[in-house]
N, C-alpha and C positions, 0 to 999 in steps of 0.2 A: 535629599534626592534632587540632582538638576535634572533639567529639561532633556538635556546633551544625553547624560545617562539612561532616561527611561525612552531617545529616541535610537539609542545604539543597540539596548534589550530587546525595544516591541522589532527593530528592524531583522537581528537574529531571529528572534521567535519567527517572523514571518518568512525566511528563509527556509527554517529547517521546518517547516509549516509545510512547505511547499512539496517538501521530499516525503512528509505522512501522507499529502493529499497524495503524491504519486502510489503511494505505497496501498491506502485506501481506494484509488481508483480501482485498483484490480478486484480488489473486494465486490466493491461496485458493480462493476463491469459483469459479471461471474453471477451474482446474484440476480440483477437486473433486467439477463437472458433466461438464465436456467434457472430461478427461481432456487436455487439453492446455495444454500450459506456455508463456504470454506472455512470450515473451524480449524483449520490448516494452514491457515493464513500466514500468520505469524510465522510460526516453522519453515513454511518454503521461505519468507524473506531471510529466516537467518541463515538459510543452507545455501540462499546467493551471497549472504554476507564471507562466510568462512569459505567458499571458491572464489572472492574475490581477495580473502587474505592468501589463500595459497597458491593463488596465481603471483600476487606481487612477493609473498617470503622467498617459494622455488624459481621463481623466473624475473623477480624482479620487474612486474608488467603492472602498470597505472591500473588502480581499478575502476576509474571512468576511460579507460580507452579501453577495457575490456567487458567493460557491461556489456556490449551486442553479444557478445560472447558467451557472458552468463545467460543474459537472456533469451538464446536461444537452446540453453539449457535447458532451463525454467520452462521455455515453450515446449520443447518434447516431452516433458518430465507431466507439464500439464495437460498435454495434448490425449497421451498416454494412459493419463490417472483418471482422464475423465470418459475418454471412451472405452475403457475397460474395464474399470471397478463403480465408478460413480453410476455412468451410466443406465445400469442394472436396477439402481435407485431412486431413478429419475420420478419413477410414479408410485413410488410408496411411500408409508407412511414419512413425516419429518423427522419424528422420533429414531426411525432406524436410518434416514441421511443424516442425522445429529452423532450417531452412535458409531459410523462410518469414519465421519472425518475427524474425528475426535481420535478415534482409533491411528485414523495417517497421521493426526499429530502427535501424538504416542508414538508410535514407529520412528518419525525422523527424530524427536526428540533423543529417543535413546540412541539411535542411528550415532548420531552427531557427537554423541554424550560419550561413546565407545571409540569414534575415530577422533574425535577432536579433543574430548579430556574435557572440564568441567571448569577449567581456565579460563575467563577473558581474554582475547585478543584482538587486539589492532593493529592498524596500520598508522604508520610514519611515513609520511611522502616530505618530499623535496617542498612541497610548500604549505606542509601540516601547520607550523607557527608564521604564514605569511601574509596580509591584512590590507585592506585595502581603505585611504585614511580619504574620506569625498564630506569634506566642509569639515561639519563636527563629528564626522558619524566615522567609525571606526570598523569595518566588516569584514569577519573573517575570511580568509581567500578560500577556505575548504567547502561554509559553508554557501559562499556565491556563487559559487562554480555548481555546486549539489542542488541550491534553488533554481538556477538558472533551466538549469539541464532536466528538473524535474518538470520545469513550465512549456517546455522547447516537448518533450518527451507527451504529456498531458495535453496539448494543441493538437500533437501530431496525430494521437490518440482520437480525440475530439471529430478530426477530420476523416479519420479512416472513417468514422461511423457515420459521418455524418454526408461524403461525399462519394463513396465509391460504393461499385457494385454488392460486393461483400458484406461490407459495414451494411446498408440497406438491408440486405436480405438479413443480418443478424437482428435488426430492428424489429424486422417483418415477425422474426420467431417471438420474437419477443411479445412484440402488440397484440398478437393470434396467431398460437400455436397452431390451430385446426385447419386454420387460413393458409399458413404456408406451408404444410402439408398438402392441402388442396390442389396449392397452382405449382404442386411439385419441386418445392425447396429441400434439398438435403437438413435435416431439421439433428437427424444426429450428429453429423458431419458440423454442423455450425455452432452446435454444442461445445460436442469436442475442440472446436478451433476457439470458442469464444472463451471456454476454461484456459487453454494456451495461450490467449491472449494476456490474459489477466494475469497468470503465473509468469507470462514473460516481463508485464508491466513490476511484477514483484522484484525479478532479477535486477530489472533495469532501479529499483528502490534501493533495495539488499547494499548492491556496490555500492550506491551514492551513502546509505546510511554506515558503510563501512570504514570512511574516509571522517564520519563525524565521532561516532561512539564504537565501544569493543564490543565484540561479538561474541558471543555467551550462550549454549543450546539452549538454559533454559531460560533463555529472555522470550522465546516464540509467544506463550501467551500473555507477556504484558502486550506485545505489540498487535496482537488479534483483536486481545481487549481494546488497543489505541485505535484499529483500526476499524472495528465494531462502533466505538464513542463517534468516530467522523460522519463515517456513515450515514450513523443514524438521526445525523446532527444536522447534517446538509441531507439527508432523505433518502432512503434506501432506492436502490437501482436509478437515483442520478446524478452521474457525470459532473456537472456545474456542480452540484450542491458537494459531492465530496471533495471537490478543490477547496471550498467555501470553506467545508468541515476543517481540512487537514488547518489551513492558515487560521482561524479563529482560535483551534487549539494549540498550535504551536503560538500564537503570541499568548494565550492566555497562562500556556507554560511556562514562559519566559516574566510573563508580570506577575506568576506566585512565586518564581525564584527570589522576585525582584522586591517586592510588597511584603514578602512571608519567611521560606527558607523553601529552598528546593526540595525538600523532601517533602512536599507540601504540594508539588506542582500537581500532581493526581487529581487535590482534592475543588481546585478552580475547573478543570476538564470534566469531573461529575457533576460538579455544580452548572457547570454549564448546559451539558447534557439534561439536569433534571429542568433546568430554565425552559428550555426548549420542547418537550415533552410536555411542559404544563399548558406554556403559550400556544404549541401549536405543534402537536404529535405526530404530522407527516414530515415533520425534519420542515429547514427552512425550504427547499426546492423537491418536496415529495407531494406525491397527489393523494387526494381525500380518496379512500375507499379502495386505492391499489392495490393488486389482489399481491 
């Protein structure tokens, strides 16, 4: 194994690293407000995945120049799902919000499994085999375009929350529920927008992850599960830390393909995960005692 080889690997890994951490963000996001975990997760990414094959089969449309599209799917689909069935569950037990989303991803699973057929499918674009060769390193054009756009997509994210009116007050729910109730925050309302946000941050994955691998209804929970391991790798409900999560696991995927055999990749991502849990059980950017 040269050097050239294990910098072309870790550099993929860290690419499509980028586009779990987008995909984990929404996770993130979602739980880190409403305290409630989308076991749904996965399932909304592949139902952006298969709208963004059948936008490019029937119409022949890029599925990154159609993500805003899906993702404003995704936003309604979330906005919807969370102010009208989740909601309801907001303050009960976890076992019956566990039993819930479990249930929607049941539903879309089959959903998918009925209109789309139990076949893989992908996408071939115009520049599916096209690479881009910078010194020794060798990078695919699909997925630099998927990382780039995942990092561009995850900043912008970053700043909603971090700079504008909205993003604040979603903060606000979050740090003290009681509080922003008090000085009269719409607290359902920011709910439902905050689950929409997160389900559109999924669309905006969905596409990007459509242009790398096939799409398959029932791939939804390996990728819950993937998106579960970042999480809680980089620390549940934050931001930083699930960017952190996604890139640490996509390279560590790419060096058990590389060190081991790909079907192996899983077991570097567990291991890591249990590393991280021994060393230090709020994830590497979670806080001691977070409720």
């Amino acid at each position: 194994m040269t050097w050239e080889l294990a910098a072309n690997v870790v550099t993929g890994g860290l690419l499509i690293g980028l586009v779990y951490a987008l995909m984990a963000l929404g996770l993130s996001v979602i739980f880190g407000v409403t305290r409630i975990v989308n076991f749904a997760h996965g399932e909304m990414t592949v139902l952006a995945m298969f709208a963004a094959v059948i936008l490019f089969r029937q119409f022949g449309l890029d599925p990154i120049l159609m993500s805003p599209i899906v993702a404003a799917g995704l936003f309604a689909l979330g906005y919807g799902l969370q102010r009208y069935l989740v909601a309801p569950f907001v303050t009960r037990p976890e076992h019956e919000q566990f039993i819930l989303l479990l249930a929607v991803a049941f539903a879309l699973t089959n959903g998918m499994l009925i209109v789309f057929g139990p076949e893989a499918q992908g996408i071939l674009t115009d520049y599916s085999f096209d690479s881009y060769e910078i010194g020794p390193l060798i990078v695919d054009k699909t997925k630099a375009i998927a990382g780039l756009i995942s990092l561009v997509v995850a900043a912008l994210l970053l700043g909603f929350f971090r700079y504008s009116a909205t993003g604040r007050a979603i903060r606000a729910c979050a740090d003290n529920l009681i509080g922003a109730g008090v000085v009269g925050l719409n607290v359902p309302y920011l709910y439902a927008l905050t689950f929409a946000i997160g389900a559109a941050t999924v669309g905006v994955a969905g596409c990007l992850l459509s242009i790398i691998m096939d799409a398959t209804p029932v791939l939804g929970p390996e990728l819950t599960l993937l998106a579960f391991i970042i999480v809680i790798v980089g620390g549940l409900g934050s931001m930083t830390g699930a960017l952190l999560g996604g890139v640490l696991i996509g390279v560590s995927e790419a060096l058990a393909g590389l060190l081991f055999t790909p079907s192996l990749k899983s077991m570097l991502s567990f291991g890591l995960l249990i590393l991280v849990l021994v060393v230090r059980p709020q994830g590497l950017f979670g806080k001691s005692g977070a409720r």
